[in-house]
mmCIF file of the N, C-alpha and C atoms, coordinates in Angstrom:
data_MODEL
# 
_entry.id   MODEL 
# 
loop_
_atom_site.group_PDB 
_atom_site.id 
_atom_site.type_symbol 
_atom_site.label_atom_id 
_atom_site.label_alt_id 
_atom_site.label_comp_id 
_atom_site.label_asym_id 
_atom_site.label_entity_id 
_atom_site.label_seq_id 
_atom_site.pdbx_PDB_ins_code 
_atom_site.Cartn_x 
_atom_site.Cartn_y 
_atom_site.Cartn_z 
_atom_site.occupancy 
_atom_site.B_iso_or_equiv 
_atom_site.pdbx_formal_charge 
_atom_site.auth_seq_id 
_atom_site.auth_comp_id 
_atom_site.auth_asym_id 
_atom_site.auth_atom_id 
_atom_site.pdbx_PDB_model_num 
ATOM 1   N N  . UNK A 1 1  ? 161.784 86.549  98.860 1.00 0.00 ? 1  UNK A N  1 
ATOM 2   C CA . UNK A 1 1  ? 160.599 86.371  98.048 1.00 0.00 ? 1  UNK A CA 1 
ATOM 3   C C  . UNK A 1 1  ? 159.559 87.429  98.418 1.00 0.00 ? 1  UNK A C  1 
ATOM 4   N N  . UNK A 1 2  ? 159.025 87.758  97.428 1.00 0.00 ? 2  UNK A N  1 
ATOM 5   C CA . UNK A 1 2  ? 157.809 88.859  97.619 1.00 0.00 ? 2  UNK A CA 1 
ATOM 6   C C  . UNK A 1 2  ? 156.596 88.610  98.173 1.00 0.00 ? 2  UNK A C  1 
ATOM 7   N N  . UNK A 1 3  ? 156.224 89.275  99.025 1.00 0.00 ? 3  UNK A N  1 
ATOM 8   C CA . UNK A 1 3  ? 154.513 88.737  99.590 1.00 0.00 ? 3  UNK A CA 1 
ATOM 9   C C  . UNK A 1 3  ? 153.805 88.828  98.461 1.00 0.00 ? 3  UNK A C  1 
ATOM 10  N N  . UNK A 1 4  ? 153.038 87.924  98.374 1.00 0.00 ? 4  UNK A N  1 
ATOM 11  C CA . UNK A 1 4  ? 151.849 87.921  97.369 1.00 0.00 ? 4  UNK A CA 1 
ATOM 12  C C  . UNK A 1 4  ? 151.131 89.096  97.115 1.00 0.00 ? 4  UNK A C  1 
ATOM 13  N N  . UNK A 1 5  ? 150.832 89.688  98.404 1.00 0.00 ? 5  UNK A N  1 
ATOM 14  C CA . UNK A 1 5  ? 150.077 91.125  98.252 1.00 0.00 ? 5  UNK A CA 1 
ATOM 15  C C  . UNK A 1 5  ? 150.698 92.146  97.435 1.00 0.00 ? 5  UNK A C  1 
ATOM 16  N N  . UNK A 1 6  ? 151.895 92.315  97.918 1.00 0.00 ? 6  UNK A N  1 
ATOM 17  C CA . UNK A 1 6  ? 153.054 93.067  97.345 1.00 0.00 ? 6  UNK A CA 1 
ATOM 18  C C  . UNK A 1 6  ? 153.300 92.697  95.846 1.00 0.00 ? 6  UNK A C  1 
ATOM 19  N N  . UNK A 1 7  ? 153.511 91.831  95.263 1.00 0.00 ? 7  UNK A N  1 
ATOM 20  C CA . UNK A 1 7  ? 153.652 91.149  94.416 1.00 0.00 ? 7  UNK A CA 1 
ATOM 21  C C  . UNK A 1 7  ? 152.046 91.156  93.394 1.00 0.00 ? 7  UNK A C  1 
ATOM 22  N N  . UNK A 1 8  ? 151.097 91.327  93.889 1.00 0.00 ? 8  UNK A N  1 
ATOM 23  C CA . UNK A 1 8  ? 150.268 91.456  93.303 1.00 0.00 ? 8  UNK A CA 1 
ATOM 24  C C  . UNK A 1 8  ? 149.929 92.825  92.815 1.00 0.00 ? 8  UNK A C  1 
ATOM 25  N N  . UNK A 1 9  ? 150.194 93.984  93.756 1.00 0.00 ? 9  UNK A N  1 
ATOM 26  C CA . UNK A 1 9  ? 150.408 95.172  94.363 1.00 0.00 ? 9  UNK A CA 1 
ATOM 27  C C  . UNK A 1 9  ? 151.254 96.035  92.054 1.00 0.00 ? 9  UNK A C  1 
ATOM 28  N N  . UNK A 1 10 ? 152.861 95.291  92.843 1.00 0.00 ? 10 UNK A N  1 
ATOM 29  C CA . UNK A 1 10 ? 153.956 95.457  91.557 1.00 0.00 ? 10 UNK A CA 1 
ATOM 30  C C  . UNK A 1 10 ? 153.049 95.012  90.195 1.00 0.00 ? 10 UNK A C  1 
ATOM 31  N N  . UNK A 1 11 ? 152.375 94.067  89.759 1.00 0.00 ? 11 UNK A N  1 
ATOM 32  C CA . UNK A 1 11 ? 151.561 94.216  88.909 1.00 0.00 ? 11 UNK A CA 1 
ATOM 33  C C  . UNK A 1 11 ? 151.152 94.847  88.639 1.00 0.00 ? 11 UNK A C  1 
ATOM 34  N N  . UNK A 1 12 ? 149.507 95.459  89.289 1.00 0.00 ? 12 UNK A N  1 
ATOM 35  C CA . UNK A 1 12 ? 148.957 96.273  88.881 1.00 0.00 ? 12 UNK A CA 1 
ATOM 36  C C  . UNK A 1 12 ? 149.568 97.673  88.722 1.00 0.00 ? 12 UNK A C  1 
ATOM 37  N N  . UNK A 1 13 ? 150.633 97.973  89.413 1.00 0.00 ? 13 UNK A N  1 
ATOM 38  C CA . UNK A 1 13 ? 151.121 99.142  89.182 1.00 0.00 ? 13 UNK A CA 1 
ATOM 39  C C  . UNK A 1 13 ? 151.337 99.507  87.719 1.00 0.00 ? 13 UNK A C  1 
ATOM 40  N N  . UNK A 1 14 ? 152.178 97.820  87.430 1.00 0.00 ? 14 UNK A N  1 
ATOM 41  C CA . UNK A 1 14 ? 153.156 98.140  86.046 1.00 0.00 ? 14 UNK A CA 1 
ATOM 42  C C  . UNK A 1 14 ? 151.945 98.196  85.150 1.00 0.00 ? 14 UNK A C  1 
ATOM 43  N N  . UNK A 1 15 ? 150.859 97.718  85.426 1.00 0.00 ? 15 UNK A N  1 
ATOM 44  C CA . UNK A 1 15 ? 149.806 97.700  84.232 1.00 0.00 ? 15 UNK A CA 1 
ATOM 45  C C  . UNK A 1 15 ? 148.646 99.169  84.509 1.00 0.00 ? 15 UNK A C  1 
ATOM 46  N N  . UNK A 1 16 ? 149.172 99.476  85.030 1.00 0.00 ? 16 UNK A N  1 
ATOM 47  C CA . UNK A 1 16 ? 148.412 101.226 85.085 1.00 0.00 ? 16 UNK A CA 1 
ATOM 48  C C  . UNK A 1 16 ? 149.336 102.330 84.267 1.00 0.00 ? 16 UNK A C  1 
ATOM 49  N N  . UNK A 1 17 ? 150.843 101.469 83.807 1.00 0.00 ? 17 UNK A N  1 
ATOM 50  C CA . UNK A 1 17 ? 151.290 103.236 83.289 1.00 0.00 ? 17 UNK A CA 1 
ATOM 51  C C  . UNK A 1 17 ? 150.993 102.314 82.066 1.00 0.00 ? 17 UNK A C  1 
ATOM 52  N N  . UNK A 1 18 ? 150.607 101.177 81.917 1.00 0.00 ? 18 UNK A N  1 
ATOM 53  C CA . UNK A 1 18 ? 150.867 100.669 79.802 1.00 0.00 ? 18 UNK A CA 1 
ATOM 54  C C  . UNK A 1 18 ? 149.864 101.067 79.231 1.00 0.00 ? 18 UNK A C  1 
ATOM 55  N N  . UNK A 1 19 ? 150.242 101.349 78.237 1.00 0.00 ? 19 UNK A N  1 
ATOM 56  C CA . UNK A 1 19 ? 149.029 102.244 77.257 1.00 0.00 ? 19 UNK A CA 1 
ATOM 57  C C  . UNK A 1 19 ? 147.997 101.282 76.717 1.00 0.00 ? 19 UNK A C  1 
ATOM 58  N N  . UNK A 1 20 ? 146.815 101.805 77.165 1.00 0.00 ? 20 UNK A N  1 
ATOM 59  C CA . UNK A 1 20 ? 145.212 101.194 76.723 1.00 0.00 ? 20 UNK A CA 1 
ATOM 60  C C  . UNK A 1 20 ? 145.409 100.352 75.345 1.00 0.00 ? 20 UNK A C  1 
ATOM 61  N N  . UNK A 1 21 ? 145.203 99.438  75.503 1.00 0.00 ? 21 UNK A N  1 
ATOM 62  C CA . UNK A 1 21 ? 145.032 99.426  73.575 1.00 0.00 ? 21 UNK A CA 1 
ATOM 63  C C  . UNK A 1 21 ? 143.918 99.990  72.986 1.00 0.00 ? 21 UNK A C  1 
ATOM 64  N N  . UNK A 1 22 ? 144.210 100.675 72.063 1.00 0.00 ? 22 UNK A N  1 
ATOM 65  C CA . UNK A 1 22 ? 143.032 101.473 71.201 1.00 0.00 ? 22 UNK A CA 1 
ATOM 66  C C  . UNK A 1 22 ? 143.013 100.937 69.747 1.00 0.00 ? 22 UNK A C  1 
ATOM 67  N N  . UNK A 1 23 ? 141.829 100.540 69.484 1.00 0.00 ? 23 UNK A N  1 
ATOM 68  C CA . UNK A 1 23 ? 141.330 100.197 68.549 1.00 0.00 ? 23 UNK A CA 1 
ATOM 69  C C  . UNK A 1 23 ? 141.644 101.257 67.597 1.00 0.00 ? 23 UNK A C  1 
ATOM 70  N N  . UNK A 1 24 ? 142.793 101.159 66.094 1.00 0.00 ? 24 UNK A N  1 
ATOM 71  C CA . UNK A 1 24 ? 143.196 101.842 65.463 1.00 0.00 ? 24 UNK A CA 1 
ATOM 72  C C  . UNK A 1 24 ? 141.772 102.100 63.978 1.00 0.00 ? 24 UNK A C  1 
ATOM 73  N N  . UNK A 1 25 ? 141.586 103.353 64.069 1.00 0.00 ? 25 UNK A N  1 
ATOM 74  C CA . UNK A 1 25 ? 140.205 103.708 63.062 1.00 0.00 ? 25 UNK A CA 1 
ATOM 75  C C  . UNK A 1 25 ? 139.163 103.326 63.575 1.00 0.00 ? 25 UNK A C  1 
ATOM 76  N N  . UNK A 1 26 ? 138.400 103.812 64.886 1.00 0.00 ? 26 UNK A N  1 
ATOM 77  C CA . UNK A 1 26 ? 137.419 103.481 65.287 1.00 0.00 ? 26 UNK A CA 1 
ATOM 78  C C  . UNK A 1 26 ? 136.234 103.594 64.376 1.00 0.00 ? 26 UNK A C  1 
ATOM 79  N N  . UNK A 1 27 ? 136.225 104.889 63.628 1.00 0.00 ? 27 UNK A N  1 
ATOM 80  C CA . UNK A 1 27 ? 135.425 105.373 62.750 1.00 0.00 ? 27 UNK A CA 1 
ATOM 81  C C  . UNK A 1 27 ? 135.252 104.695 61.452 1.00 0.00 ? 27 UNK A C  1 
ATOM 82  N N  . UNK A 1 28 ? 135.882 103.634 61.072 1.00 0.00 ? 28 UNK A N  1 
ATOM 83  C CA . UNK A 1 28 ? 135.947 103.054 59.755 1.00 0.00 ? 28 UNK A CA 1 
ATOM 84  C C  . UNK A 1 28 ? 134.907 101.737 59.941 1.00 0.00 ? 28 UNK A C  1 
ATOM 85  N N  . UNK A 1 29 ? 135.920 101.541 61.907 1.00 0.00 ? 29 UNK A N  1 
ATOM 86  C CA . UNK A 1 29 ? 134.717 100.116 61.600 1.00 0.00 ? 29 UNK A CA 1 
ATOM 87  C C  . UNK A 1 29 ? 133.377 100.518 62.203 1.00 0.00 ? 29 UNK A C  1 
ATOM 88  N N  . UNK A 1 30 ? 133.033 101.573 63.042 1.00 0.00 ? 30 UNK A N  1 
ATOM 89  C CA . UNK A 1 30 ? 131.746 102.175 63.194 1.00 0.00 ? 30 UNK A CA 1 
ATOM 90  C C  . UNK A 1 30 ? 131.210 102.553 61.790 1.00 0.00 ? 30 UNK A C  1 
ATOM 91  N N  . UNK A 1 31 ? 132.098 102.915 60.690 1.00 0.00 ? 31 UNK A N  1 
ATOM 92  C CA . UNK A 1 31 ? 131.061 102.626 59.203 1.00 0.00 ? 31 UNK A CA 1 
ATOM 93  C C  . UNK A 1 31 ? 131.357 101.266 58.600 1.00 0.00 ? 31 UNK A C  1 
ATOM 94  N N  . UNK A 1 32 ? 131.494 100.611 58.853 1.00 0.00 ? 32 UNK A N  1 
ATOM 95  C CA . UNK A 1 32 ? 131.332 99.400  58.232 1.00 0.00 ? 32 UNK A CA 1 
ATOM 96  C C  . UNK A 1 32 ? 130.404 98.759  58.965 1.00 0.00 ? 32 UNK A C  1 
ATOM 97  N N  . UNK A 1 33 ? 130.055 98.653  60.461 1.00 0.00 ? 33 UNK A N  1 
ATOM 98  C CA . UNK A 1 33 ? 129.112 98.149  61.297 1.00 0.00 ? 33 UNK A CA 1 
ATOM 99  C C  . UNK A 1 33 ? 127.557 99.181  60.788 1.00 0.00 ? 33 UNK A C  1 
ATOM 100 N N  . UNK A 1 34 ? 128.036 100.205 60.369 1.00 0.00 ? 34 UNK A N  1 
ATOM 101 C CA . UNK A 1 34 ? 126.848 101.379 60.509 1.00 0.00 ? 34 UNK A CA 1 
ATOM 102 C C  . UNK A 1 34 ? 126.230 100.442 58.501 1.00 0.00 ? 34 UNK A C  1 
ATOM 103 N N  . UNK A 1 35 ? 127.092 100.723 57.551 1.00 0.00 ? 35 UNK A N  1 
ATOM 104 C CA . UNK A 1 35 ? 126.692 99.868  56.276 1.00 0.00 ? 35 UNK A CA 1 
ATOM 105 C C  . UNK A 1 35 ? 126.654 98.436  56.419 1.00 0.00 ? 35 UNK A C  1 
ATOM 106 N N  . UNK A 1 36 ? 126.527 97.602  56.851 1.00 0.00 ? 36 UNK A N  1 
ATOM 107 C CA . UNK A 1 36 ? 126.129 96.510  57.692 1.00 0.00 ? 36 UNK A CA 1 
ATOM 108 C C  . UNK A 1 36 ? 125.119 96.492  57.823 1.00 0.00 ? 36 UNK A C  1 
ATOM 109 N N  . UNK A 1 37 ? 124.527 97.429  58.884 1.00 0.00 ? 37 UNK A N  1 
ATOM 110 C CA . UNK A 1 37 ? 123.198 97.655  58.824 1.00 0.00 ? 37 UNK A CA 1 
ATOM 111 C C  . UNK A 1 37 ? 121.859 98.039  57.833 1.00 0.00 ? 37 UNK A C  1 
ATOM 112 N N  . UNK A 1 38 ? 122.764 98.805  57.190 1.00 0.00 ? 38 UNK A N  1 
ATOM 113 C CA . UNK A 1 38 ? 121.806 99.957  56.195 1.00 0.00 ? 38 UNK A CA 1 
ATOM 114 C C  . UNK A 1 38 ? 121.636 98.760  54.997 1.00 0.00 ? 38 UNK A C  1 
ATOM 115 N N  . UNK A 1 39 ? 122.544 97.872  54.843 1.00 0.00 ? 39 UNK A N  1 
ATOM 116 C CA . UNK A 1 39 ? 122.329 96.850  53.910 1.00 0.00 ? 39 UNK A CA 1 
ATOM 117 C C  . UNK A 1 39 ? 121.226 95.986  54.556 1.00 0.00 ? 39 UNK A C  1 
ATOM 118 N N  . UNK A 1 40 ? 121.320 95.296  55.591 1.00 0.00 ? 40 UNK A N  1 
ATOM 119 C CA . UNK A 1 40 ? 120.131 94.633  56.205 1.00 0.00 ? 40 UNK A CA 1 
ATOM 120 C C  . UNK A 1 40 ? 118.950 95.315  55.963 1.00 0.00 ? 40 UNK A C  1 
ATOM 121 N N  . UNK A 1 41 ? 119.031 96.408  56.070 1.00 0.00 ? 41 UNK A N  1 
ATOM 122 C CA . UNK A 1 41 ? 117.506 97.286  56.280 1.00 0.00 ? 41 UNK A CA 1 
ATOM 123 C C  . UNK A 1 41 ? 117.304 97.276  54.911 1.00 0.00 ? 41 UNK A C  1 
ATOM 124 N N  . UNK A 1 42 ? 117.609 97.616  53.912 1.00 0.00 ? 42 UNK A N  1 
ATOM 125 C CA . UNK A 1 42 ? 117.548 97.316  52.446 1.00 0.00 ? 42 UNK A CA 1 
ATOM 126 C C  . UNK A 1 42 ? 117.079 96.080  52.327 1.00 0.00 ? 42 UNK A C  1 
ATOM 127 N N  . UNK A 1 43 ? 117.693 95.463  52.470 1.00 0.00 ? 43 UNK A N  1 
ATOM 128 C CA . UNK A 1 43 ? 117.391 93.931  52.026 1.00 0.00 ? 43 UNK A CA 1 
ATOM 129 C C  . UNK A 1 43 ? 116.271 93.568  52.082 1.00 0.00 ? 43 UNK A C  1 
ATOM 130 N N  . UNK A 1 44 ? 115.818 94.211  53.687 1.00 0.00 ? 44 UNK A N  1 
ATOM 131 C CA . UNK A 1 44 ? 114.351 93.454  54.111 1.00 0.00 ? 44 UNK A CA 1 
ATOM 132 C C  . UNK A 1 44 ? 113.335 94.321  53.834 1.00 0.00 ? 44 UNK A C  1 
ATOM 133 N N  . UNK A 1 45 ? 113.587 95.564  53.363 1.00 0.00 ? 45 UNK A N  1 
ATOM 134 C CA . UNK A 1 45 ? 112.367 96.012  52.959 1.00 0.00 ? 45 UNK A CA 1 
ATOM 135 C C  . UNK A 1 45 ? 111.601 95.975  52.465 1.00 0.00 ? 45 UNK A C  1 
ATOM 136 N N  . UNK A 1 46 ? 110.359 96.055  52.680 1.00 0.00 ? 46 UNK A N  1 
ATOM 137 C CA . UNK A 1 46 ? 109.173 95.625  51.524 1.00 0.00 ? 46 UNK A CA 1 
ATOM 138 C C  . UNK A 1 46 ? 109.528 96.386  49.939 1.00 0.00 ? 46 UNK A C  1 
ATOM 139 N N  . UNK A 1 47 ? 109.411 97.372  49.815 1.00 0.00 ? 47 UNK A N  1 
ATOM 140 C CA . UNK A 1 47 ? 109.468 98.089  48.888 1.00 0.00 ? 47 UNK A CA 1 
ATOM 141 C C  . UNK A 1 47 ? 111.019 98.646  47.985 1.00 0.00 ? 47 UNK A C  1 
ATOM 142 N N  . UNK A 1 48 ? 110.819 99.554  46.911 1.00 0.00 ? 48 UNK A N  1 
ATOM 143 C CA . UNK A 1 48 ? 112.612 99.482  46.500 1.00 0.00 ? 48 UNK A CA 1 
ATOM 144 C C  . UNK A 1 48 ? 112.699 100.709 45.995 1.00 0.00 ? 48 UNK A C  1 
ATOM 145 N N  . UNK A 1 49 ? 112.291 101.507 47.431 1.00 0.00 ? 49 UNK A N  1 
ATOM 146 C CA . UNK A 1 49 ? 112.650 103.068 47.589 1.00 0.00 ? 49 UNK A CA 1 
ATOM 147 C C  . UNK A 1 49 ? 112.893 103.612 45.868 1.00 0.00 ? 49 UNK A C  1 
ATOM 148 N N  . UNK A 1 50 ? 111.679 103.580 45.678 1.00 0.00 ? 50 UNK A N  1 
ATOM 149 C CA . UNK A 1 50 ? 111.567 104.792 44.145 1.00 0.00 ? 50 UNK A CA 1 
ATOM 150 C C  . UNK A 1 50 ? 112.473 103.908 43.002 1.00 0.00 ? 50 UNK A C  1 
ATOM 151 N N  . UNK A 1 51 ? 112.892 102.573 42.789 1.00 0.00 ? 51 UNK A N  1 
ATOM 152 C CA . UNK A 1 51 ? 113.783 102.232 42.159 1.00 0.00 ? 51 UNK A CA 1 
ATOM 153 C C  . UNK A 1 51 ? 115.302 102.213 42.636 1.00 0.00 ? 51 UNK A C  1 
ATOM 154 N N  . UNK A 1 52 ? 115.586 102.410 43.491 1.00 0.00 ? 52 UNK A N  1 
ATOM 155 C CA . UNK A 1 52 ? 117.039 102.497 43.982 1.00 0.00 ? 52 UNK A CA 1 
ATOM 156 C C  . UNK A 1 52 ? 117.727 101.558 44.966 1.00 0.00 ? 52 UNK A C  1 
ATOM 157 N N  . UNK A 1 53 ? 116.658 100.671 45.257 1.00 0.00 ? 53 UNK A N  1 
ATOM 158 C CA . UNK A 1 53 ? 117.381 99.730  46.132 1.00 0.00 ? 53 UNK A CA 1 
ATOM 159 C C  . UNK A 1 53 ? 118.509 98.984  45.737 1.00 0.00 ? 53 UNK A C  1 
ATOM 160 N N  . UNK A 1 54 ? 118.423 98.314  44.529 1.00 0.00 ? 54 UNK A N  1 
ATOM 161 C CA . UNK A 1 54 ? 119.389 97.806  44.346 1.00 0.00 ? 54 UNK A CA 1 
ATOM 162 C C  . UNK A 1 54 ? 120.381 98.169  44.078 1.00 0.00 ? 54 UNK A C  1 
ATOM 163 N N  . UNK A 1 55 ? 120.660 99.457  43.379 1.00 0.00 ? 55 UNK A N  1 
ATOM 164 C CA . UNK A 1 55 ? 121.692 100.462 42.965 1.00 0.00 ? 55 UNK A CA 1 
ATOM 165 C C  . UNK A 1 55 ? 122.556 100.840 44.702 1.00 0.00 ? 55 UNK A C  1 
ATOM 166 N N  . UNK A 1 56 ? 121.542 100.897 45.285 1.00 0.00 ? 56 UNK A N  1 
ATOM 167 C CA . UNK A 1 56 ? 121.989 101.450 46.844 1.00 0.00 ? 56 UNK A CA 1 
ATOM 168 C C  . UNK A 1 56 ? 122.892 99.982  47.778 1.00 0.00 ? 56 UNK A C  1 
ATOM 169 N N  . UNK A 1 57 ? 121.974 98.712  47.350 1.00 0.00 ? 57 UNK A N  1 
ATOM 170 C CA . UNK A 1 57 ? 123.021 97.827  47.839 1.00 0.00 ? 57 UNK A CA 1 
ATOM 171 C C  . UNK A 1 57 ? 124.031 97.159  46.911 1.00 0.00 ? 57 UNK A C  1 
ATOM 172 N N  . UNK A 1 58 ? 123.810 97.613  46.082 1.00 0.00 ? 58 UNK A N  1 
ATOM 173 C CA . UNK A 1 58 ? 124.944 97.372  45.302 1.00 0.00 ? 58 UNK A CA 1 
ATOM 174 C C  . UNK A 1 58 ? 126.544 98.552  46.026 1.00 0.00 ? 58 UNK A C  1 
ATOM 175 N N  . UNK A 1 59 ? 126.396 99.864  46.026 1.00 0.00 ? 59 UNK A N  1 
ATOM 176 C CA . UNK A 1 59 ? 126.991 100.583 46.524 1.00 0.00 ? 59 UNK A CA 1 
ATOM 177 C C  . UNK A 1 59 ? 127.377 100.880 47.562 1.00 0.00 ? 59 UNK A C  1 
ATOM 178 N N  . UNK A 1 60 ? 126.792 100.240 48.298 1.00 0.00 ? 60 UNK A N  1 
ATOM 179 C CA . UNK A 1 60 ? 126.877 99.602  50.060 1.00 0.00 ? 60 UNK A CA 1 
ATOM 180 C C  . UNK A 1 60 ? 128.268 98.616  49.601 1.00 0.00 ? 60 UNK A C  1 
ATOM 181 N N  . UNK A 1 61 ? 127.805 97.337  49.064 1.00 0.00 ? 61 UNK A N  1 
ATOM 182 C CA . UNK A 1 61 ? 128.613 96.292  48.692 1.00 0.00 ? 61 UNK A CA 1 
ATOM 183 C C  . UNK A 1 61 ? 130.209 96.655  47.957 1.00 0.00 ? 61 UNK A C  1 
ATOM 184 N N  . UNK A 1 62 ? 130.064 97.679  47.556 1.00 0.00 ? 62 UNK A N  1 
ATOM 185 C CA . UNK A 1 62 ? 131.427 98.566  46.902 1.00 0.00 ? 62 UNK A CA 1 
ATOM 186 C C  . UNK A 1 62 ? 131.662 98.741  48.026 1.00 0.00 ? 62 UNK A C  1 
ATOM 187 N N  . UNK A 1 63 ? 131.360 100.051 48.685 1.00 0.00 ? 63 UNK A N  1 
ATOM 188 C CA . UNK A 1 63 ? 132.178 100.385 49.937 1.00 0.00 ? 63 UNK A CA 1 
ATOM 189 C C  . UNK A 1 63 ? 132.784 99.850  51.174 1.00 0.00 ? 63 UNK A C  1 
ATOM 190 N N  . UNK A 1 64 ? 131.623 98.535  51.804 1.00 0.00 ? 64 UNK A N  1 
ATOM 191 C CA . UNK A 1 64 ? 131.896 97.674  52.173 1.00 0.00 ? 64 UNK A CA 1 
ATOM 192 C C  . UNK A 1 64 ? 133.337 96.926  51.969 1.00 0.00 ? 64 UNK A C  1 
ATOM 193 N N  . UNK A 1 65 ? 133.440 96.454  50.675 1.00 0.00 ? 65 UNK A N  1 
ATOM 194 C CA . UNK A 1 65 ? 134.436 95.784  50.251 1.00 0.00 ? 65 UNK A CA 1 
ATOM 195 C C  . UNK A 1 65 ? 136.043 96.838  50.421 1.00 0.00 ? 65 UNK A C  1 
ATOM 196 N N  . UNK A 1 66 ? 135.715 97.819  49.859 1.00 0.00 ? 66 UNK A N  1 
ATOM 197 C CA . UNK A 1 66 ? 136.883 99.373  49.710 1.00 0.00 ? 66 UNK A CA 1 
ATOM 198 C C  . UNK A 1 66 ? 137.418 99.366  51.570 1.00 0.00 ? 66 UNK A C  1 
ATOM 199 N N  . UNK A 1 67 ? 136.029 99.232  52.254 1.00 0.00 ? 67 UNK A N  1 
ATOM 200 C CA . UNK A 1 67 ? 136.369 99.766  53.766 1.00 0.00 ? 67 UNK A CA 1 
ATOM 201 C C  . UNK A 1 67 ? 137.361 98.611  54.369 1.00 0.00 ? 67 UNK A C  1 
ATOM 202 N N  . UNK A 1 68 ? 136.495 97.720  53.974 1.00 0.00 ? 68 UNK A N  1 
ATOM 203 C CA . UNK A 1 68 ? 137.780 96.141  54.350 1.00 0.00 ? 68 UNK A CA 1 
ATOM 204 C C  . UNK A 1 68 ? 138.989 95.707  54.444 1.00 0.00 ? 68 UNK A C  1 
ATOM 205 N N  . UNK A 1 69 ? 138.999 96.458  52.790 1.00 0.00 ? 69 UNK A N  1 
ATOM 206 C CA . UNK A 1 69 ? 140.573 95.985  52.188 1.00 0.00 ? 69 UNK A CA 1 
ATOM 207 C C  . UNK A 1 69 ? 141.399 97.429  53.062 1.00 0.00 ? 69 UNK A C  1 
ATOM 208 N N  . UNK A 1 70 ? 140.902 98.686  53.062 1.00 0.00 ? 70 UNK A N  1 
ATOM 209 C CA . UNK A 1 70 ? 141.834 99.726  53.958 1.00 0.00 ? 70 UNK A CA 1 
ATOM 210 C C  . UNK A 1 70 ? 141.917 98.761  55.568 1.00 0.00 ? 70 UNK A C  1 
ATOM 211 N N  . UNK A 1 71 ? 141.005 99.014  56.277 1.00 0.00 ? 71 UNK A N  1 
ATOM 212 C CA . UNK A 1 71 ? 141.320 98.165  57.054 1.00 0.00 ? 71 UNK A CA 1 
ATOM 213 C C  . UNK A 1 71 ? 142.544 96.932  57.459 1.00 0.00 ? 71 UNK A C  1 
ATOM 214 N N  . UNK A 1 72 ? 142.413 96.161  56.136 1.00 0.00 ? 72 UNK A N  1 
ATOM 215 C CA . UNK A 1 72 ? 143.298 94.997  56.431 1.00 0.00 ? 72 UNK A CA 1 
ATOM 216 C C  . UNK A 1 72 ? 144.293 95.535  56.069 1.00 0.00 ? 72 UNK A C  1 
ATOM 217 N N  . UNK A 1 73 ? 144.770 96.583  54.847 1.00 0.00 ? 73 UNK A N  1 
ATOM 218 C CA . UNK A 1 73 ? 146.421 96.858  54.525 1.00 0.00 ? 73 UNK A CA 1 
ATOM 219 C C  . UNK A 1 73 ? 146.899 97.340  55.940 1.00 0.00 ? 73 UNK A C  1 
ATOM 220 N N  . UNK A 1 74 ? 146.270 98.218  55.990 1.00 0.00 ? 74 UNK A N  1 
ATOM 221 C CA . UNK A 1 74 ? 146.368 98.870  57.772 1.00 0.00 ? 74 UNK A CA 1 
ATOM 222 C C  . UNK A 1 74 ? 146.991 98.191  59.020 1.00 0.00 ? 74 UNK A C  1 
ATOM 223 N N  . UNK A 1 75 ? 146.035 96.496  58.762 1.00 0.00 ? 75 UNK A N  1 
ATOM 224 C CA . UNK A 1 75 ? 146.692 95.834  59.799 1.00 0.00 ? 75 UNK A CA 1 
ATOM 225 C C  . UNK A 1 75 ? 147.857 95.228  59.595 1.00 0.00 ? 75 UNK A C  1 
ATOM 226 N N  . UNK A 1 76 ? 148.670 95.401  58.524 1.00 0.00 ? 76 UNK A N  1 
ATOM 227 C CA . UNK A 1 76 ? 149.669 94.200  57.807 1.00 0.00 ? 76 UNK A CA 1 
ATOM 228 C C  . UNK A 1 76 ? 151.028 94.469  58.729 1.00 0.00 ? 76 UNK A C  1 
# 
């Protein structure tokens, strides 16, 4: 039987050569977190930037939705 130390030892070894998991499209969900935002900030603004607010979260809400669905085929 293996000493515990040793045995604890063989673990960490085997888990130093396995590959990191990496978050596949970091950049998709850093824009979906980033339009996330830009929609909040819309939302709450007092004013409706020259007429365009709503056109702008409306188009947020497109992409949003577009960024999602890539995302999820991605994960299938």
């Amino acid at each position: 039987m293996m000493k515990p130390l040793l045995f604890a030892a063989a673990i960490a070894g085997s888990l130093a050569f396995t590959p990191a998991t990496i978050e596949p499209h970091p950049r998709i969900h850093a824009a979906i977190a980033a339009l996330v935002d830009a929609r909040a900030e819309l939302k709450g603004a007092a004013h409706d930037f020259g007429g365009h607010k709503a056109a702008a979260m409306r188009a947020v809400d497109v992409a949003l939705k577009q960024l999602r669905l890539a995302d999820a085929y991605d994960n299938k």
